[in-house]
N, C-alpha and C positions, 0 to 999 in steps of 0.2 A: 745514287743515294736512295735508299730506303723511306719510304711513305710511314710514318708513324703518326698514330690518332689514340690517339688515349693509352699509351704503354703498348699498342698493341701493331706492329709492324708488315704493312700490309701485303698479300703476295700476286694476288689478282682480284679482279673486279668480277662478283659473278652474276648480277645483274642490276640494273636501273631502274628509277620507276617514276610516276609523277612528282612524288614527295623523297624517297630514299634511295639509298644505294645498298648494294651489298657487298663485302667485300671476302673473299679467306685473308684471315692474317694469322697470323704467330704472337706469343710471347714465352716468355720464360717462366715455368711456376715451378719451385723446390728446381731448377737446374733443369728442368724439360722444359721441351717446346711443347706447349700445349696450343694445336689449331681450333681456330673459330671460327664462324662465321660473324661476322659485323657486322651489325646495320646502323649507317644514320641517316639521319634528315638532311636532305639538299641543304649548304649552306655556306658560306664564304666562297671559296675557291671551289664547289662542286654547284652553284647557283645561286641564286636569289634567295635571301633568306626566307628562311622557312615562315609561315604564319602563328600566331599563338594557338590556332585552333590545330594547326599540325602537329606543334609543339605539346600539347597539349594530350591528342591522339598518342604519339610516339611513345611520351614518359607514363599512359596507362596503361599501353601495350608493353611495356617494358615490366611495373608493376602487379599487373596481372598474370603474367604468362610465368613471373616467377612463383605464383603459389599454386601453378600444377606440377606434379610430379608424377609423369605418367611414362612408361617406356614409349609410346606410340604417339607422344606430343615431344615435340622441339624443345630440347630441356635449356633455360636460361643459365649462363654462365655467370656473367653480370651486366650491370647498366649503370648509367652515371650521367655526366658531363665532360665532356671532352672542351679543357678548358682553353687551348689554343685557339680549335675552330671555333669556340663559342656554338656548339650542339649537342644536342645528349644524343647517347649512342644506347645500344644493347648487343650484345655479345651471346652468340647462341651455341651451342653446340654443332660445329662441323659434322654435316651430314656426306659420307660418301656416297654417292647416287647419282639419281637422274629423280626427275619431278614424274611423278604418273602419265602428265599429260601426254609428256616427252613419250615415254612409256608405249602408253595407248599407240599413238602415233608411229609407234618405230616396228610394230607388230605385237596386239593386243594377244590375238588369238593363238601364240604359242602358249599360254596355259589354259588349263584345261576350267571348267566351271570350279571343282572343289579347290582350287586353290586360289582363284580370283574370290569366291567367299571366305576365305579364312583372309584374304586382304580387307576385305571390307569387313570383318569381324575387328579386325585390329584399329581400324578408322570407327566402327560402330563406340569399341572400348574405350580410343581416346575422346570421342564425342560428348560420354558418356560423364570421367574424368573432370571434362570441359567444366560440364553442366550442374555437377557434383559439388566444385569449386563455384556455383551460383553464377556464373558468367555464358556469353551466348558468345559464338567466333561471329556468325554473320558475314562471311568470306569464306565457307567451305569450298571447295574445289578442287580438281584433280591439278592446277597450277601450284595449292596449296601443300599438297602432300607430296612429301619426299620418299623415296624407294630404296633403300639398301640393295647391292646383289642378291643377298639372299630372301629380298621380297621383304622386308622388315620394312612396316608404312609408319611417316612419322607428319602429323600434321603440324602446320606453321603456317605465320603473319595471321598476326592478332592485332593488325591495325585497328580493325572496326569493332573491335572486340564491345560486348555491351553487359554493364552491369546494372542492378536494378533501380538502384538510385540514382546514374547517370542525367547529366543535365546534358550533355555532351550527345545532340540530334543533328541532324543534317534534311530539314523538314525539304529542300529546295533542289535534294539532288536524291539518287536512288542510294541505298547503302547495301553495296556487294556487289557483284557481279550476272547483271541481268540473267541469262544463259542458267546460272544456278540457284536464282531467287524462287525462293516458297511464293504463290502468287500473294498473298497478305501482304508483303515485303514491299509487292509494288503501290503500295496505297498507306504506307504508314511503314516506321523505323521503327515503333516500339511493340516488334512482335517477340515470340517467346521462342523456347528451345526446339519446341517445333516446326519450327523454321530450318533450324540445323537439319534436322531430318529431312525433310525434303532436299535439301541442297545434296546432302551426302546421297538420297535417292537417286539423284542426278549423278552423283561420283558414280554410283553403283553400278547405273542403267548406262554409263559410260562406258565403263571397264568390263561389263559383259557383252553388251553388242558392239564397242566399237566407233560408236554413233553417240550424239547427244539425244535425248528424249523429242526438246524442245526447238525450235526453230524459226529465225526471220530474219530479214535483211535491216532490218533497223529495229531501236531498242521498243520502239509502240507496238511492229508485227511480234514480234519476240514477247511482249507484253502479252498480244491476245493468245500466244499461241500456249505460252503458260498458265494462264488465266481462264480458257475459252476451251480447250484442244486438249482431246486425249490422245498421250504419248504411242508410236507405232509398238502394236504387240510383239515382246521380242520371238516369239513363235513365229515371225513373217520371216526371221532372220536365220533361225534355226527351227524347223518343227519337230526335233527334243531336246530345246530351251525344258530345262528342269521346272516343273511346275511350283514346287514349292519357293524356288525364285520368282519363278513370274508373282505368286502370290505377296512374295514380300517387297518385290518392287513396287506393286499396283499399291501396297497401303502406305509407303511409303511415299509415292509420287501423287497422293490424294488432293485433289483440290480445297477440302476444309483441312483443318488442322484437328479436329476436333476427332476425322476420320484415321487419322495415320496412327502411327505407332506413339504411345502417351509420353514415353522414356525410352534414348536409346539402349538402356538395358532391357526394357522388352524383346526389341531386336535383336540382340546377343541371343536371346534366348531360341528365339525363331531358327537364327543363323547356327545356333549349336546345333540345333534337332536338323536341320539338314546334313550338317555337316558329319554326322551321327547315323546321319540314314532313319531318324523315325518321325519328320516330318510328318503333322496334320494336320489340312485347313478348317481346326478346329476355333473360330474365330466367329462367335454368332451363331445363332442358335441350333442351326442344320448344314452341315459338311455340302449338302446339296446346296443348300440356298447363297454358299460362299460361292458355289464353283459358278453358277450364274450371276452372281454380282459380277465375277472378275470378269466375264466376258466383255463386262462395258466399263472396263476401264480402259480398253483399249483401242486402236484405232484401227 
């Protein structure tokens, strides 16, 4: 027999998590099968009912994610209540792919720099989107981002998603994924979209070396070392790592907020000119005085 959860008939499981599942299912719309992916909250027969604070989470992450509409964010299908299990679901758009992480992992460096930055231009664009719509993700990561074959990045899970009037903190635990946290992040939940920026500086500094920037064996060393530590220069990895990369990684992976990039449209903008070939670390008052700042951003 067939798994069905809200109309929607389930085909596999494609991953689990503290709070949700996900599933591909099917239904029928106009006579087609239209695939989804479906997310809900652990509850009846897949665990312990969920909390009101998860409940809570789920249905604004369901709400918010439907007022973007951006080709390079996870476009919402629908959300509701599923009134069997007594849980709300949301319904996303089936992504065929693998998650970047995967990705990274499975051999990074079959592409070349120009087209791992035109990936990150498409993560900069839907950041951008995000941010537009007045909302922060707060869980950016290369876990979070979905791959097309043809390299088409699409960002999701807006659990922790934050909006500005939000009473909805988590003052007792960290919000996001240490590893990708802006350092500000580690000492307060109500930071800004510059936060996002740094996290994706982390997608970025992933996807081009290979490696994460930051690094510890537990979430306190991991704290200092995003907090305390400049990331290894990716010059130690390649010494012709593209400069106007190195450039934009270093303002991105800044330890103030105040230093990074203001808007990830500015970044677009960075990320065109290379991608254009007329990059220049014209950024502060003298081209010279950039080139020795960047020295000491790195390790």
């Amino acid at each position: 027999k067939i798994r069905t959860i809200a109309g929607y008939n389930i085909v596999r499981t494609i991953g689990t998590g503290t709070y949700g599942m996900v599933f591909q299912a099917k239904r029928k719309v106009n006579g087609l099968d239209e695939t989804v992916a479906l997310k809900i909250l652990r509850g009846g027969e897949f665990g312990s009912k969920p909390t009101d604070e998860a409940r809570m989470r789920f249905e604004r992450e369901a709400t918010c994610t439907a007022t973007i509409s951006h080709p390079n964010v996870v476009r919402i299908v629908g959300h509701g209540w599923a009134h069997e299990e007594e849980i709300p679901y949301l319904a996303m758009e089936f992504v065929e792919g693998s998650t970047l992480k995967d990705l990274i992992i499975a051999g990074h460096s079959k592409w070349d720099y120009h087209t791992k930055a035109k990936m990150v231009r498409q993560l900069a664009a839907a950041v951008n989107a995000i941010h537009l719509s007045d909302l922060c993700h707060r869980d950016i990561k290369s876990q979070n981002v979905m791959v097309t074959p043809d390299l088409t990045c699409k960002i999701t899970d807006f659990g922790i998603v934050k909006q500005p009037d939000s009473q909805l903190t988590m003052p007792d635990r960290l919000v996001g994924t240490p590893a990708y946290m802006a350092p500000e992040a580690f000492f307060s939940a109500n930071t800004d979209a510059r936060a996002d920026l740094f996290s994706l500086g982390v997608v970025a500094y992933e996807l081009f070396c290979g490696c994460l920037p930051f690094a510890g064996e537990t979430v306190t060393a991991l704290m200092m070392s995003v907090t305390k530590h400049r990331p290894p220069d990716p010059r130690g990895f390649d010494p012709d790592f593209p400069k106007a990369l190195q450039f934009i990684l270093a303002r991105l992976l800044k330890k103030s907020p105040d230093e990074r990039y203001p808007t990830a449209n500015a970044l677009i903008s960075d990320l065109d000119e290379y991608l254009a070939g007329t990059w220049e670390p014209r950024v502060g008052l003298l081209s010279i005085f950039r080139t020795v700042n960047l020295a000491r951003d790195w390790a």
